[in-house]
N, C-alpha and C positions, 0 to 999 in steps of 0.2 A: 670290181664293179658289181657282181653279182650282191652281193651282201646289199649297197645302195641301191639297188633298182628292187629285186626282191621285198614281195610283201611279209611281215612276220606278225606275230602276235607277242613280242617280249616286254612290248609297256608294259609298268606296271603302276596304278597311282599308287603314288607317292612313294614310291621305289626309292632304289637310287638313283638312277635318271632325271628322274620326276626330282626331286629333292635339289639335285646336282642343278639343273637349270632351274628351278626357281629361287636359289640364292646366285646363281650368275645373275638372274633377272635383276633381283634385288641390287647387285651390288653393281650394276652396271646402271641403274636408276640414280641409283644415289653416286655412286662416281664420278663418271662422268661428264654429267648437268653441273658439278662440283668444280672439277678439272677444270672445264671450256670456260666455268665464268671466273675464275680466278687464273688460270695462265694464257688463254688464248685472246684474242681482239676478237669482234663481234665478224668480222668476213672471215678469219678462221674458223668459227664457231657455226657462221651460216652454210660452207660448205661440207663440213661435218654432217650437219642436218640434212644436208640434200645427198650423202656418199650413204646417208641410212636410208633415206626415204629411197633410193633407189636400189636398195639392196634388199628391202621389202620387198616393194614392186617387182624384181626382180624375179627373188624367188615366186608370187605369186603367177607370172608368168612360164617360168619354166615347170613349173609343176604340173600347171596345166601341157604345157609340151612334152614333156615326159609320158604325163597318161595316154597320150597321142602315139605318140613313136613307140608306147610298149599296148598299146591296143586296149588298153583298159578306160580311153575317159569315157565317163556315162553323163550324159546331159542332166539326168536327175537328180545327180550327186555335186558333179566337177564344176561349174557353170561359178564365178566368182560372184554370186551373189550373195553369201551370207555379208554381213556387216564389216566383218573386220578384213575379209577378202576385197571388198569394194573400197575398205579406207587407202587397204595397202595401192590398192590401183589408181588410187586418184593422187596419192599424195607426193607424187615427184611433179603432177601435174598443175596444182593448183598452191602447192607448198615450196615450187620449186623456187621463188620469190617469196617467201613466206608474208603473210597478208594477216592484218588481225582479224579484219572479215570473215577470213573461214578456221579462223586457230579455235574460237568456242565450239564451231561443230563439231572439230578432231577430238578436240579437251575433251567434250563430255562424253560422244562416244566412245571412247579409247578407254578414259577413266573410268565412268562407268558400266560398261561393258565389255572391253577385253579384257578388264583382271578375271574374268570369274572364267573364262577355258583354262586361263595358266593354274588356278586352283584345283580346278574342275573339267581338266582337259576331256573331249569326244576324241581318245587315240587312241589307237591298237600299235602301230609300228612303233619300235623302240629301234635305238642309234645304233649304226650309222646310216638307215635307210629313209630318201629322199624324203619319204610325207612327213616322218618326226623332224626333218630340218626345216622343212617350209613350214608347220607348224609353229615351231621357237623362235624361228625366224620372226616372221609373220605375227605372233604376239605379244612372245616378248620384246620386240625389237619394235612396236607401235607405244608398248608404255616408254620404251626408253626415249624414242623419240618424242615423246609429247614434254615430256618432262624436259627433255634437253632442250628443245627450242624456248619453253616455257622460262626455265632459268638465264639460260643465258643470253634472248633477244627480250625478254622482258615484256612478256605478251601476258597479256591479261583478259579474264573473264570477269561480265558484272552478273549479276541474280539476275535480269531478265536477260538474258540470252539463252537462260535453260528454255524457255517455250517456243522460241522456233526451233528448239534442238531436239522437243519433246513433240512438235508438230511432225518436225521434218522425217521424222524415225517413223510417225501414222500414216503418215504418207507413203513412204516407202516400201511400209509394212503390208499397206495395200496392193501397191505393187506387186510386189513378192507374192503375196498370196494369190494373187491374178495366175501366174504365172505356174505356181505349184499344180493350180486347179486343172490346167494348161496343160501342162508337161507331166502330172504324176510326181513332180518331188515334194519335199519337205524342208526348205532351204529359211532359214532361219525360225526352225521348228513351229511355224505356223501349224502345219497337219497334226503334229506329234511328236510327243517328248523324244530325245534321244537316246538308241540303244544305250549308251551308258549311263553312268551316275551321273546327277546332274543336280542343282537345286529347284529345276524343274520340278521335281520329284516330290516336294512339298507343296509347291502350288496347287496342286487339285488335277481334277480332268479336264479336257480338253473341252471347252473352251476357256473356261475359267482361269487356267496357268497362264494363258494368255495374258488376261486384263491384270494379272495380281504380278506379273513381271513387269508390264507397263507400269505398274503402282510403287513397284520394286525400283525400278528404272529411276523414276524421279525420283524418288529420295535417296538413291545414289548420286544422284544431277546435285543436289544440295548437300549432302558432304563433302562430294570432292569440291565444291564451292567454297567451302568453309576456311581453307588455308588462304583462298584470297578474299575473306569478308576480313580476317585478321590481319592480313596483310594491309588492308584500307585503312583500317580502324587504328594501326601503327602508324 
């Protein structure tokens, strides 16, 4: 247990580690979503979906109890606010019935902006220690699941559902920021870039990286749209 509870510094980007799960990510995106719509019926497929969405959730839950029971959570850090923390937490809740109502908010948050930690991961701890599991967990395990419910319940996005998804993200982002100014953190890097590499890093200063990731943001929201403008147009 020592080894998992214990903090390290062995990530390495794009290590082996690093390398190793992002072709599981890969290959478990493309798998899959493959598998379930060619050998499983659609109630097989749906509990699948919900056995992931609660193993996200899951681990973002006990990570947080863990920093608890080992005396390290900080409210300025731990608090499940960034973005893909609050997807993991909501999506056994509001997915547990999967609804096409809220599948565009996941699609393009998830699409959009959870690839870019699993490229560009903010880690320090490498395997077998608790935050690189809820990490992979928690990321990669949100594309997987977007994609799987995607293909095999046959859930669709149209072009204008990116602008309540592109509202919904300012709004929140206000929030957050509320909150930061509050508390002293820096939870979906409102205050400042992140100690690692990031492509933050190109956007400019503070507050500028800001509004050029918003810029960023959409026209991510309209490529990953683009597999289903081809998909209509077929």
């Amino acid at each position: 247990m020592s080894s998992f509870l214990d903090f390290n510094t062995d990530f390495i980007p794009y290590g082996r580690q690093h390398l190793l799960v992002i072709l599981l990510t890969v290959a478990m995106a493309i798998g899959l979503p493959l598998f379930g719509k060619k050998f499983l019926n659609q109630t097989q497929n749906l509990w699948i979906g919900r056995c992931l969405a609660m193993l996200i959730s899951g681990w973002v839950v006990l990570y947080v109890f863990i920093l608890f029971c080992l005396g390290k959570f900080n409210h300025q850090t731990d608090l499940p606010l960034d973005i893909c923390n609050l997807i993991g937490l909501l999506l056994p809740i509001l997915m547990w019935k999967p609804s096409q109502k809220y599948f565009p908010f996941f699609y393009f948050y998830i699409m959009a902006g959870t690839t870019q930690p699993v490229f560009a991961p903010h880690l320090f701890n490498g395997f077998p220690n608790f935050v690189f599991l809820k990490f992979w967990i928690l990321h990669s395990g949100l594309i997987v699941y977007i994609l799987f419910i995607s293909v095999t319940l046959d859930y669709k996005v149209k072009l204008k559902d990116i602008w309540p998804v592109f509202l919904g993200l300012q709004v929140y982002a206000l929030f957050v920021f509320i909150i930061n100014k509050i508390i002293g953190s820096n939870y979906i890097y409102l205050i400042e870039k992140p100690p690692t590499a990031s492509v933050l890093d190109y956007f400019g200063p503070w507050p500028v990286y800001i509004f050029v990731a918003d810029l960023i943001f959409l026209v991510l929201c309209f490529l990953v749209y683009l597999p289903y403008l081809k998909a209509s147009k077929r």
